[in-house]
Every structure is written in structure tokens, then in C-alpha cells.
C-alpha positions as CSV (number, residue, x, y, z in Angstrom):
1,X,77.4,-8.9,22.7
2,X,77.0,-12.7,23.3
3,X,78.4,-14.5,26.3
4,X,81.4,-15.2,24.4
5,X,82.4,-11.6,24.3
6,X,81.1,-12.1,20.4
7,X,78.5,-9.9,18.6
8,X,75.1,-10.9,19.0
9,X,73.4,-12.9,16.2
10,X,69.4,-12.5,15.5
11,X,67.1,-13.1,18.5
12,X,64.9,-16.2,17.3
13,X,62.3,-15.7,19.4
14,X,61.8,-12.2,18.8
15,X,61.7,-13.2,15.0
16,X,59.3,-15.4,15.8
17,X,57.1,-12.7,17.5
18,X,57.6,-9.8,15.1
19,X,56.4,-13.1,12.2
20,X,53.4,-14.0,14.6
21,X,52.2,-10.1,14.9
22,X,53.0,-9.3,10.7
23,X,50.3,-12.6,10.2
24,X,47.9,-11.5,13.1
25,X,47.8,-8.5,10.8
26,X,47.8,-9.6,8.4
27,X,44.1,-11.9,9.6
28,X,42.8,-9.4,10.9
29,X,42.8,-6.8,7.6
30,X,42.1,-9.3,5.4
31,X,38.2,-9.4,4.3
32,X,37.1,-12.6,4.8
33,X,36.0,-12.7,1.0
34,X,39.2,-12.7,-0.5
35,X,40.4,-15.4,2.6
36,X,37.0,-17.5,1.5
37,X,37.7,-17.0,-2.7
38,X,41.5,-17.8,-1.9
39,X,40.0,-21.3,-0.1
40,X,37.5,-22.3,-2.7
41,X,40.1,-22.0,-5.1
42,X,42.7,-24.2,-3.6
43,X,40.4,-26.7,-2.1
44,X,37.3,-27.7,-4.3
45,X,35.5,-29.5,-1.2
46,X,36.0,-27.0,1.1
47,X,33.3,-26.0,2.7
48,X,34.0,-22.0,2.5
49,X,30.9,-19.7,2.0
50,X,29.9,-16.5,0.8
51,X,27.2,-14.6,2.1
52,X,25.9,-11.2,0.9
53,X,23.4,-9.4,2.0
54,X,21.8,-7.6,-0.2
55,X,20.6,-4.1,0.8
56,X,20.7,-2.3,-2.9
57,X,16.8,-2.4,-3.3
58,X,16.7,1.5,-3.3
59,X,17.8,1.0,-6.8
60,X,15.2,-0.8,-8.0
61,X,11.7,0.0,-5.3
62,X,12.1,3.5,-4.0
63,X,10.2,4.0,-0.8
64,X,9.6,0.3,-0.4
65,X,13.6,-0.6,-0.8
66,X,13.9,-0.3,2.8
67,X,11.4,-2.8,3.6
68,X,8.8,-3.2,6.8
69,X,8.8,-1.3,9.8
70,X,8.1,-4.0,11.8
71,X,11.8,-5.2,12.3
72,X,14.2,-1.9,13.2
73,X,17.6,-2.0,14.6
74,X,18.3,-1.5,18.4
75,X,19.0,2.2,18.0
76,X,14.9,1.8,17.0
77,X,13.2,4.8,15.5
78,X,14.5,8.0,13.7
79,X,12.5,11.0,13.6
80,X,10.1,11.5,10.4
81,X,8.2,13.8,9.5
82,X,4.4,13.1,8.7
83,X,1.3,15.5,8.9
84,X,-1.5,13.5,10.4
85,X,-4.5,14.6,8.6
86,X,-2.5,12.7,6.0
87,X,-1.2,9.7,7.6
88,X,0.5,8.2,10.8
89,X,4.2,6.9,11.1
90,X,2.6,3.2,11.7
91,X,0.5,3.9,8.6
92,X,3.3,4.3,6.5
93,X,4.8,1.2,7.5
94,X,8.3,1.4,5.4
95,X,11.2,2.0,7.5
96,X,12.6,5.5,6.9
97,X,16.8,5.9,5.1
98,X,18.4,6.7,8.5
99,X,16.4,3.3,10.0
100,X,17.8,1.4,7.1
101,X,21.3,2.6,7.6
102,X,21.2,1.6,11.1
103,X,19.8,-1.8,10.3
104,X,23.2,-1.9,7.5
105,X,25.3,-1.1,10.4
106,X,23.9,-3.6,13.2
107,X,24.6,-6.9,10.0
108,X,27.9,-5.5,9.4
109,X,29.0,-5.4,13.5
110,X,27.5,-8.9,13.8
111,X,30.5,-9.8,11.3
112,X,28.8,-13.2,9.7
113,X,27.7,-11.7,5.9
114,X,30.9,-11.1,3.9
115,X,29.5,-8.8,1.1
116,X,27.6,-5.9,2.5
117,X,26.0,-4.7,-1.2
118,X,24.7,-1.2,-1.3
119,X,23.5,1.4,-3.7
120,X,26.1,3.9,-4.8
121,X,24.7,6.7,-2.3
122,X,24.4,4.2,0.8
123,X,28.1,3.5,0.1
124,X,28.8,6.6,-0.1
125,X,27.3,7.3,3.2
126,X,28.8,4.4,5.4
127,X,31.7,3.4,3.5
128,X,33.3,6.4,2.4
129,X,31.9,9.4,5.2
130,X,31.5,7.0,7.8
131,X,34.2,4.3,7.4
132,X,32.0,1.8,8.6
133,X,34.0,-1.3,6.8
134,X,37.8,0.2,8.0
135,X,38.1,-2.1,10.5
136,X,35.7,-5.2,9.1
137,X,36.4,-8.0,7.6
138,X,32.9,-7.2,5.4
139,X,33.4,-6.0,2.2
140,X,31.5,-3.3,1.1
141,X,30.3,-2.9,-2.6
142,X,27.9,-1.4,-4.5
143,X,25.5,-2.2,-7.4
144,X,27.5,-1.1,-10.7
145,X,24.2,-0.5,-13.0
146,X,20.8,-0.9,-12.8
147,X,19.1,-2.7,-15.8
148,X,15.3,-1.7,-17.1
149,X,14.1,-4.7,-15.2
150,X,14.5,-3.5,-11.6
151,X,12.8,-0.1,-12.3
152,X,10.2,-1.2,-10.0
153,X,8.5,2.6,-9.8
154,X,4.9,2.1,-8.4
155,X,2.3,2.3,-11.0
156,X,4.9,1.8,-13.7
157,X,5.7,0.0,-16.5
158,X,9.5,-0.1,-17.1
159,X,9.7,-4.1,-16.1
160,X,7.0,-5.3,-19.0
161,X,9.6,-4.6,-21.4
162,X,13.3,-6.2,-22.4
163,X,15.2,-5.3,-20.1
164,X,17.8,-2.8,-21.4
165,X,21.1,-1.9,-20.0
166,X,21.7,1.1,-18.0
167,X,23.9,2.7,-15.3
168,X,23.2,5.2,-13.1
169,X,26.4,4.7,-11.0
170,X,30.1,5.5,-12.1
171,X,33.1,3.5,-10.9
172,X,34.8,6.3,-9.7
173,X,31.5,7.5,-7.9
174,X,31.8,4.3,-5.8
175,X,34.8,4.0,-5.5
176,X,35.8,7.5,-4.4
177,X,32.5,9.5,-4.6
178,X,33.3,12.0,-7.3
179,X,33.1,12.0,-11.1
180,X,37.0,11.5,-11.9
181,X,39.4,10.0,-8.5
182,X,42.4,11.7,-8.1
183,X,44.6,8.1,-9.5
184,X,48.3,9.3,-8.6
185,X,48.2,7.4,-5.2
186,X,47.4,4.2,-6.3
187,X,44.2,2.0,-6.1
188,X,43.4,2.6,-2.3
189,X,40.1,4.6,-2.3
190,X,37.6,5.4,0.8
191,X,34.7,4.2,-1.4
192,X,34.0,0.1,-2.6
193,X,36.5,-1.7,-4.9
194,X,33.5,-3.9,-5.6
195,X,30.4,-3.8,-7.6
196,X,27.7,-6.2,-8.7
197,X,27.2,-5.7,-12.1
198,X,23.4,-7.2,-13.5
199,X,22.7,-8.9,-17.2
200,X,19.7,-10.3,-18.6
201,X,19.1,-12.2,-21.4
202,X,16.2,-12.2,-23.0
203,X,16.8,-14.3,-26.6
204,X,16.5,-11.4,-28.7
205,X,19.3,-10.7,-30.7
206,X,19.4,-6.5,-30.8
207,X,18.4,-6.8,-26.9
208,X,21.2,-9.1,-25.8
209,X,24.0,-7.9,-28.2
210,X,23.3,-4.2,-26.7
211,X,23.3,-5.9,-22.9
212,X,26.5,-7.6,-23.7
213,X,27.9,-4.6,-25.6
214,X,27.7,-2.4,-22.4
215,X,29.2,-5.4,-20.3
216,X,32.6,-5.4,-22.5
217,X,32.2,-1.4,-21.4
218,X,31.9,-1.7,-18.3
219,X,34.5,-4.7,-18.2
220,X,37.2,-2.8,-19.5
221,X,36.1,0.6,-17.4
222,X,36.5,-1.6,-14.6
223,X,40.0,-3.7,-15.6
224,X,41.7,0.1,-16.3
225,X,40.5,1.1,-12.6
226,X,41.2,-2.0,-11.0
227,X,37.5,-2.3,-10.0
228,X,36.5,-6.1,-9.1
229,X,33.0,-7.1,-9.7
230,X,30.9,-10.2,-9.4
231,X,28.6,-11.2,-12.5
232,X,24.7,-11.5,-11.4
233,X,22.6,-12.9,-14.2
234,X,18.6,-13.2,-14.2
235,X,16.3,-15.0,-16.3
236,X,14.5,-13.3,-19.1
237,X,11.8,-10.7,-17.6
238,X,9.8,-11.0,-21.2
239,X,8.4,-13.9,-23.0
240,X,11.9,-15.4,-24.3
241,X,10.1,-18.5,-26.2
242,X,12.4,-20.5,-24.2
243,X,10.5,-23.6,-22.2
244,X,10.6,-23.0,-18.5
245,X,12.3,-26.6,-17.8
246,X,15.2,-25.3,-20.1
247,X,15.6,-21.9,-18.6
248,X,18.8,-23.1,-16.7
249,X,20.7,-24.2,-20.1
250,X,20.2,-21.1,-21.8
251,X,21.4,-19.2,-18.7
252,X,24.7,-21.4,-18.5
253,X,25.5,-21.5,-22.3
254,X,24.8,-17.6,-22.2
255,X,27.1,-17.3,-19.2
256,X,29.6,-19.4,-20.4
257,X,29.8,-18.5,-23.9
258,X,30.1,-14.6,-22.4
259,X,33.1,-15.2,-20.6
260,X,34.9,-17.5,-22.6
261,X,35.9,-14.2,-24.1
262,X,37.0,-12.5,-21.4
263,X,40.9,-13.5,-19.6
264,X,41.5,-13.2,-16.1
265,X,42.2,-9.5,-15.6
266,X,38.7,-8.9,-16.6
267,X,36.6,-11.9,-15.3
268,X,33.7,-11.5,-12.5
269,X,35.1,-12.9,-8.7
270,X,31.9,-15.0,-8.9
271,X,28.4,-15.5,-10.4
272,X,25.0,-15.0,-8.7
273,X,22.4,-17.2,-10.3
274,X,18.6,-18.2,-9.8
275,X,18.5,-22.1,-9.0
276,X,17.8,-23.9,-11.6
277,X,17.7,-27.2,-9.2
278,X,20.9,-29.6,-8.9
279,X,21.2,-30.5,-12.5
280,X,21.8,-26.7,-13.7
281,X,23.7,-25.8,-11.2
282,X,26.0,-28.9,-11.1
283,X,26.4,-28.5,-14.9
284,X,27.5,-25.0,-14.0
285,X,29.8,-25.7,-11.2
286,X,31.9,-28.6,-12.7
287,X,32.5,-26.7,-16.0
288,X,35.7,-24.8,-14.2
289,X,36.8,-25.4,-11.4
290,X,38.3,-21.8,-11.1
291,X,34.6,-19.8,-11.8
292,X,33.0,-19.6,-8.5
293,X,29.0,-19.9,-8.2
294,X,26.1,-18.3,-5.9
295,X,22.7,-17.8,-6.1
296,X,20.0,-15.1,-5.5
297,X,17.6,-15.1,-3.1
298,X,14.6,-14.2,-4.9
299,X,11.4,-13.2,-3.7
300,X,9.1,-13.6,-0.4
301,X,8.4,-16.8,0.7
302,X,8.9,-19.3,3.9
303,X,11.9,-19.5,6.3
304,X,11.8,-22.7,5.2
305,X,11.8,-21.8,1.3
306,X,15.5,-19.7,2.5
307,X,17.1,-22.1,4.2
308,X,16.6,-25.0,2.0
309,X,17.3,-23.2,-1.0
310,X,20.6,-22.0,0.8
311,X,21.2,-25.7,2.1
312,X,20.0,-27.6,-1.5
313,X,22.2,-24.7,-3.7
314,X,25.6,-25.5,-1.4
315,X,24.8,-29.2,-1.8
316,X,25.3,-29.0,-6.0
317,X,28.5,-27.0,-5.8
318,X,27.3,-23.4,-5.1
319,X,29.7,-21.4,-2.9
320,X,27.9,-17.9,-2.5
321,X,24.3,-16.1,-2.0
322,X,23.1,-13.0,-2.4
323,X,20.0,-12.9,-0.4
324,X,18.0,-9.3,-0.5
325,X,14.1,-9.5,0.3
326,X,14.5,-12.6,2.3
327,X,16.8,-11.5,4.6
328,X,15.0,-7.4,4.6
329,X,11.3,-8.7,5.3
330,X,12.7,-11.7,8.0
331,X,11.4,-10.9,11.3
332,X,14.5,-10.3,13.1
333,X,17.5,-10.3,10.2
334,X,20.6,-11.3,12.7
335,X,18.7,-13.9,13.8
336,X,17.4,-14.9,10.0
337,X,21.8,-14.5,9.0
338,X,23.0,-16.2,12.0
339,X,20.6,-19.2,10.7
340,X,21.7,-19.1,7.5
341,X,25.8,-19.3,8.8
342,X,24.9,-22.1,10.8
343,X,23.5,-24.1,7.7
344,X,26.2,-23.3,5.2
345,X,28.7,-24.1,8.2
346,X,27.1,-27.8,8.4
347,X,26.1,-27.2,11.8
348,X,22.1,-27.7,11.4
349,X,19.7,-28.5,8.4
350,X,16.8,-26.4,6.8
351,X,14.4,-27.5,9.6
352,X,16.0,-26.9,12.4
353,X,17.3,-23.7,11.5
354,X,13.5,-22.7,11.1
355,X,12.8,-24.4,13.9
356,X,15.4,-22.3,16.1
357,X,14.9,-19.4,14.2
358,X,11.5,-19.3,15.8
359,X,13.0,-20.0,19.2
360,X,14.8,-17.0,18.9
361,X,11.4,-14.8,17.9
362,X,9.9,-16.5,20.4
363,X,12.2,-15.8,23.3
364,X,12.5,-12.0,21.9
365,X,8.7,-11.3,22.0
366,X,8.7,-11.3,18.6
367,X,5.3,-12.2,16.6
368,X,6.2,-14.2,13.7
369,X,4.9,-13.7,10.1
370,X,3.3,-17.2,10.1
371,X,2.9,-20.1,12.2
372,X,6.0,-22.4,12.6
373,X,3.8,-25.2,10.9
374,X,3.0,-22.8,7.7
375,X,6.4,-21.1,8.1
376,X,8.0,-25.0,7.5
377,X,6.0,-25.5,3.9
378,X,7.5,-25.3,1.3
379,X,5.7,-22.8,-1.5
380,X,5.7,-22.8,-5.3
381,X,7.1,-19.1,-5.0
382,X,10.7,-20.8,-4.5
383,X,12.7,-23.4,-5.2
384,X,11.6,-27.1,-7.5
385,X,14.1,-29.1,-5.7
386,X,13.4,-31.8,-8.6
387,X,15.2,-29.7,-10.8
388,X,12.8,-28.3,-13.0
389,X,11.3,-24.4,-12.9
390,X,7.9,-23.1,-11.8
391,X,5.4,-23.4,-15.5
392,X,6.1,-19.6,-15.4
393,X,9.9,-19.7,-15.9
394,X,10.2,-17.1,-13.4
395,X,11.8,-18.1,-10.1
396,X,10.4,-15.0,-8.3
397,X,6.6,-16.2,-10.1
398,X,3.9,-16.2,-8.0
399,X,1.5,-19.5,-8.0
400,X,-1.2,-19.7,-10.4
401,X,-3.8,-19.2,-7.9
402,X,-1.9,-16.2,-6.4
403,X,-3.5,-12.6,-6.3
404,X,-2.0,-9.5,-7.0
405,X,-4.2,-5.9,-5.9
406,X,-2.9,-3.3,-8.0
407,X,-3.8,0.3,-7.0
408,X,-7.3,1.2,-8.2
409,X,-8.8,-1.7,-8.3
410,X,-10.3,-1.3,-4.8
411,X,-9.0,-4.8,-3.7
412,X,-10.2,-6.9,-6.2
413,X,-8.8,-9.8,-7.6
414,X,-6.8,-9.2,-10.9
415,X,-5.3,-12.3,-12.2
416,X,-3.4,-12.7,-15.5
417,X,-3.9,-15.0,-19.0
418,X,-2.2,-18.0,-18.8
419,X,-0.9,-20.6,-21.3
420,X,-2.7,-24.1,-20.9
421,X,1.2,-25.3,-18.7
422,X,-0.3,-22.4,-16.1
423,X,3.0,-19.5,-17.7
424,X,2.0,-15.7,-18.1
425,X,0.6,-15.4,-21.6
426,X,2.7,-11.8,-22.6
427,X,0.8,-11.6,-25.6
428,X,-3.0,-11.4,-24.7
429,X,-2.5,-9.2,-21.1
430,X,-3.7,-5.8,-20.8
431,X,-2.0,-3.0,-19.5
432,X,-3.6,-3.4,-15.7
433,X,-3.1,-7.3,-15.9
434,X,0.4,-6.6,-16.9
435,X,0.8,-4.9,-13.8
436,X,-0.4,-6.7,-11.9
437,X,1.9,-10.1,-12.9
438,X,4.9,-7.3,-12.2
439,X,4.2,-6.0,-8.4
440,X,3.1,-9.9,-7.6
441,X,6.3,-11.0,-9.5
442,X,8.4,-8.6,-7.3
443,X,6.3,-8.3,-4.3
444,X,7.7,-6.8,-1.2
């Protein structure tokens, strides 16, 4: 009852409250990638950014997927198991699965990626057993196939030929971590409603219409079991006859004329790209204002090589990365994300991230890979920020002068022919010199 004797009407300010603590949940469940897609979408200049961290490499490197010892989380060391009339555990020198998982877990408490991509079995480990992502605003997901061209198997040669679709993982594997989920409660599963699914063309006709074949597949697999993915697309891993400097057109025709065919219900979130340098990736990002862009890391190179290709890729309309090796080999990875935050927030440029990324090694004891002069260079590894493509049409290419030491050849040299512009010559390498062009093409 009112004053007035009358019955008592809504309490305003307790509708207010019960509003304020609905949105406060509602912030707090939401992943920041779906807040950060919702933003792009609305606001064109915003200044919204993705960030993934890649840590699906046991898909593609084995033993070497988990990366250096030399950087382990703060739990430190887990118990392995060596004989030492065979080696030592500093001989080894990969971290162990347990010290990657802790390494997962440390990125995903610091709360500044918003993609946390694992393999199917990682996922299953952390997101599904462990519930790691429950209470995150990281979004866990996991790599939906596994193309020919990441079979990166020491000592093989899977990656000299077209790459050729393949998938070792199943939707309902990731999503629930069985062969068939049990569908009748709805779409809310333990596992990862999100997978990275991985095309290559190569501009062969049989090789790409098989590669696009399995896409529309996995497209519809993914529609009927409301499964979102984002599209990554790498250059050809063959001789495509395509000239280097026009790499990034085929790419975008390839990726545009793909989904023209493909409505809403089944399209990727976004797109992870190698930069092509502003004119590609402009030419990309204006086309539709509704198809959001990143861009891959690639391979090893300079902190500075990472932060301006981060910086430089944001600058011509990209709004995500996916950044793997760069991010596994860094010296101490929060400190390598945090830098990479603070440059897609505005807050510092490529240089002086490197510059206080090295603060930070330096006031942690930490012995840096290079000099802070070297690690400032630019290398030919990376990014042509005059928007053209190394001679080799390979991103992830080493220069010509580099060396690769493939087992057995007792640390010699082994290079590989080259066409007079400095590219791998496919045709006239030899079964060592192709292997060689492959573990320095995808060095660790």
C-alpha cells in the first residue's frame, strides 16, 4: 500500500536495479568477440580488434608445436620422463603438453586475446574437462581440418605437394567431444562453437575444385549444427605460375568469388589473410563493408616485423590477427600480447612497443633473442610494406641468402634453385633441396 491507502504501483528504482544487474550480466557473459564483431559491424571506423592466439600448431609440427622451452608459464616445469644416456630435459629443448597447457591457461587469465584457437584434443582438455573459458570473455575454438600443407612431419614430404583437403577433426568432436552430440537440448555444448576452417588455392583446377568441394561440406555440416567458423586462406604452397606481385589478387578474386555463393547462415565470422601490403588488403576491406578481415602472423622474425605488421594491417582496414609462432617463440608471450593490445588500441606505435617490450625482458631477467638494435630491423622474412610480395611469393619465405640444415647433412649449407627474380624454382629441386625450402619455409 501507498501513502494514500492505495495499492502500490512499480518501484522505479528497483526496476532500475533489477535492468542495471540483467546488463551487468549480460557484459560480463558476453565474449568479447561477438561485443567486438557486433561493433565493427555498426561502426566502420571503430577501432575494435580481434586478437587470436593461435596455439593449434600440434596439428601441423608434432613435438615442435609446443614451441621453446625457454619461455614456460609461472607454474614452470612438469615432470618428463627422459633416460640420460639418451638425452637431458634442456637437450630436448620443446616444452612438454602439460607446459603448453599451462602457458594456454596463463593468455587466457590475462584476458587481452579474444580467440584462444586450439587443436581438437587441447579443447577437449581445457574447454570441455576443464571449463577453462566458463567464466571468460575468450572464446575458445578449435582448428576444423587440417589441409596437406601443414603436415609438417620431420623428415617428410607432405608440404612439396598441392595441398589437398583433409579433416581430422569432427564438429561434433569439438563441440561436444564425441562422434554424434546428444542435439535434443539445444545448441549449448561444453566443447567450442567455433572452428578455423583452412583453404588453399593453388590454380589448378582438379586441386581447387576438390578444396572448394569439401568447403561447401563442411559449410553445410557446420550451418545444420549451428557451428560458426572463420575462413583462413593461404597462398599457394606449390608453384601456382601466378607472379609474386599478383599473389594478393588472386587470393581476393578467389575469396570473393567463393563466397559470393554462400548467404548469411553459412558465411565465415571473418577472414584470416597473409598481407599482401595496403593495396590488397584495402581492395579487400572496402569490397563489403559487412565481411570482416585479419591476418596471419606467419613465420619467425623481429619483434619489430610483429608489431608493424599488426600496426600497418589495422591501418588498411584489417580488424583481426591470428598470430601463432610469433606469439609461441616471443620471449615472454603476455608481455609480447600485452604489446600487441596496446598497438591495435592506439596507445603506442611499432617501435615503442619493441622498445617497451624489451623493458619488460629486461626488468624480468629475461635474455632476449636479439639485441634491441637487431630486434628493431625489419627482415625480408615478413612484411613489404610497399605493397608488393617477397620474389618467392611466399610470405613465410625465407631470404635468398638464408640457410636451411636439414637432418643429415651434418650442418651444411643446403640452398635451393632459384629463378633469375630470386623465387624457389619447383621444377629443377631435388628431393633434399626440397626439404630443405619446407623446414626453412616453416621454421620454428
Amino acid at each position: 500500500m501507498d501513502r494514500a491507502g492505495g495499492a502500490a504501483g512499480p518501484d522505479p528504482d528497483a526496476s532500475a536495479v533489477r535492468r542495471w544487474v540483467m546488463l551487468r550480466r549480460v557484459i560480463f557473459f558476453m565474449k568479447s568477440l561477438d561485443a567486438k564483431l557486433a561493433e565493427i559491424r555498426a561502426r566502420r571506423n571503430s577501432r575494435a580488434f580481434i586478437l587470436a592466439d593461435a596455439k593449434d600448431a600440434d596439428m601441423a609440427y608434432g613435438v615442435r608445436a609446443t614451441g621453446p622451452r625457454s619461455y614456460l608459464a609461472r607454474r614452470g616445469a612438469r615432470p618428463a620422463q627422459f633416460s640420460p644416456e639418451v638425452w637431458t630435459r634442456e637437450e630436448f629443448g620443446f616444452r612438454n603438453l602439460p607446459e603448453f597447457l599451462d602457458i594456454i591457461r596463463e593468455v587466457t587469465h590475462q584476458g587481452l586475446v579474444d580467440i584462444m584457437l586450439m587443436s581438437a584434443y587441447v579443447n577437449e582438455q581445457l574447454t570441455i574437462k576443464e571449463g577453462l573459458f566458463q567464466n571468460s570473455h575468450v572464446t575458445p575454438a578449435a582448428r576444423a581440418n587440417d589441409t596437406t600443407d601443414v603436415w609438417a612431419a620431420r623428415h617428410g614430404c607432405y608440404m612439396g605437394e598441392a595441398s589437398q583437403p583433409f579433416r581430422s577433426a569432427s564438429i561434433d568432436h569439438i563441440q561436444c567431444g564425441e562422434v554424434a552430440c546428444d542435439r535434443s537440448g539445444g545448441k549449448d555444448f561444453p566443447g567450442a562453437n567455433l572452428g578455423l576452417y583452412s583453404i588453399t588455392y593453388v590454380n589448378d583446377l582438379e586441386q581447387d575444385r576438390e578444396a572448394l568441394l569439401a568447403y561447401k561440406e563442411f559449410r553445410e555440416e557446420a550451418e545444420r549444427k549451428g557451428f560458426r567458423h572463420f575462413l583462413e586462406v593461404f597462398d599457394p604452397n606449390v608453384d601456382s605460375g601466378i607472379p609474386a606481385e599478383k599473389l594478393g589478387e588472386f587470393v581476393n578474386d578467389n575469396i570473393l568469388r567463393t563466397l559470393a555463393g554462400v548467404p548469411d547462415a553459412g558465411r565465415p565470422l571473418f577472414l584470416k589473410v597473409v598481407y599482401h601490403g595496403p593495396r590488397a588488403m584495402e581492395e579487400l576491406c572496402q569490397y563489403d563493408p559487412n565481411m570482416v578481415v585479419g591476418i596471419m602472423g606467419g613465420g619467425a622474425g623481429t619483434t619489430y616485423d610483429a608489431f608493424k605488421l599488426i600496426h600497418d594491417a589495422q591501418k588498411y582496414g584489417a580488424r583481426a590477427a591470428l598470430f601463432g609462432r610469433k606469439i609461441n617463440q616471443a620471449e615472454h608471450q603476455l608481455a609480447f600480447i600485452e604489446m600487441l593490445r596496446l598497438i591495435t588500441d592506439g596507445q603506442i606505435g611499432p617501435e615503442e612497443a619493441v622498445r617497451a617490450y624489451h623493458g619488460v625482458l629486461q626488468g624480468k631477467g629475461i635474455q632476449p633473442h636479439r639485441s634491441l638494435a637487431e630486434d628493431l630491423q625489419p627482415t625480408a622474412q615478413s612484411m613489404n610494406y610497399a605493397g608488393t610480395v617477397p620474389a618467392s611469393g611466399r610470405r613465410s619465405d625465407p631470404p635468398a641468402s638464408a640457410a636451411a640444415r636439414p637432418p643429415g647433412t651434418g650442418g651444411a649449407v643446403a640452398d635451393w634453385p632459384r629463378r633469375a627474380d630470386g623465387s624457389p624454382d619447383f621444377a629443377r629441386m631435388n628431393s633434399q633441396q626440397r626439404l630443405a625450402y619446407d623446414q626453412a619455409r616453416l621454421q620454428l
